[in-house]
C-alpha positions as a printed NumPy array, in Angstrom:
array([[-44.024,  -9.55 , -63.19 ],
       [-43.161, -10.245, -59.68 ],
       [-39.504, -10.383, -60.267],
       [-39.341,  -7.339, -62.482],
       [-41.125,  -5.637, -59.658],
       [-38.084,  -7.266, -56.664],
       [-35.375,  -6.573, -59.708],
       [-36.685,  -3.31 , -59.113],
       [-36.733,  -2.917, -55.541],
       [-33.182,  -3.88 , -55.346],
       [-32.027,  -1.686, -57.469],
       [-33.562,   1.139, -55.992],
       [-32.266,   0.02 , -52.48 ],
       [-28.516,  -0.458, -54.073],
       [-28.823,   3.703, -54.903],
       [-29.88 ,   4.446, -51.535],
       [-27.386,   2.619, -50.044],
       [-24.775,   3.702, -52.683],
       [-26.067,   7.311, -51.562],
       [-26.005,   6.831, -48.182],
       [-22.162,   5.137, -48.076],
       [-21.254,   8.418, -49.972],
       [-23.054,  10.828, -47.885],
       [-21.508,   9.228, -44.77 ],
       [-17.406,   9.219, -46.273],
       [-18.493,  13.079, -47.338],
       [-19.094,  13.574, -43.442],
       [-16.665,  11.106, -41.975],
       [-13.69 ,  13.546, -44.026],
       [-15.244,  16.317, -42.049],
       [-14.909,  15.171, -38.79 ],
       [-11.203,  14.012, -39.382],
       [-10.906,  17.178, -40.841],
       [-12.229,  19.298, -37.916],
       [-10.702,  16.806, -35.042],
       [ -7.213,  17.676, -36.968],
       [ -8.405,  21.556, -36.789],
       [ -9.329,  21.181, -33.017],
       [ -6.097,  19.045, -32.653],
       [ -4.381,  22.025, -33.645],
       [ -6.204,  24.728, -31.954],
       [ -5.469,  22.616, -28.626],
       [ -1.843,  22.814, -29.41 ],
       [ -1.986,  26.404, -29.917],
       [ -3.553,  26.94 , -26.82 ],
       [ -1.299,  24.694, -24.866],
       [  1.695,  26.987, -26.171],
       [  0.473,  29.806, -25.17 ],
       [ -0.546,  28.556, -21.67 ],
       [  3.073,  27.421, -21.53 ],
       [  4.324,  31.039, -22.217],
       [  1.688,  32.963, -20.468],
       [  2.935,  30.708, -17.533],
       [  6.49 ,  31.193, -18.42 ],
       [  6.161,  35.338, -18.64 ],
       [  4.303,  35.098, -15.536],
       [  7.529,  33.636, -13.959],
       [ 10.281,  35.881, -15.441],
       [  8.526,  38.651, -14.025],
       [  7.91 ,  37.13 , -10.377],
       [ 11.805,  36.93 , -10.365],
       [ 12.596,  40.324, -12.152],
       [ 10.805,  41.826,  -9.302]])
């Protein structure tokens, strides 16, 4: 009975961990997913810095 009962037991703590691993790749692809969205949102930013700076120049010299 005793091994039925750690048969048991180890099959119930191989679906955990099977549940677990999967829960954990689900939110490992969402993090590379949003550090590729921040990724690009920094590059946006750094673009526009570049030609906010870049107006701000032209107009220094047009004046």
């Amino acid at each position: 009975m005793k091994v039925k009962a750690y048969k048991r037991q180890a099959e119930e703590a191989e679906e955990q961990a099977n549940s677990h691993m999967s829960k954990f790749r689900k939110v490992q692809h969402e993090l590379e997913e949003a550090e590729e969205r921040a990724d690009i949102a920094e590059t946006q930013v750094n673009k526009l810095r570049a030609k906010t700076r870049d107006t701000g120049k032209g107009k220094e010299v047009a004046e």
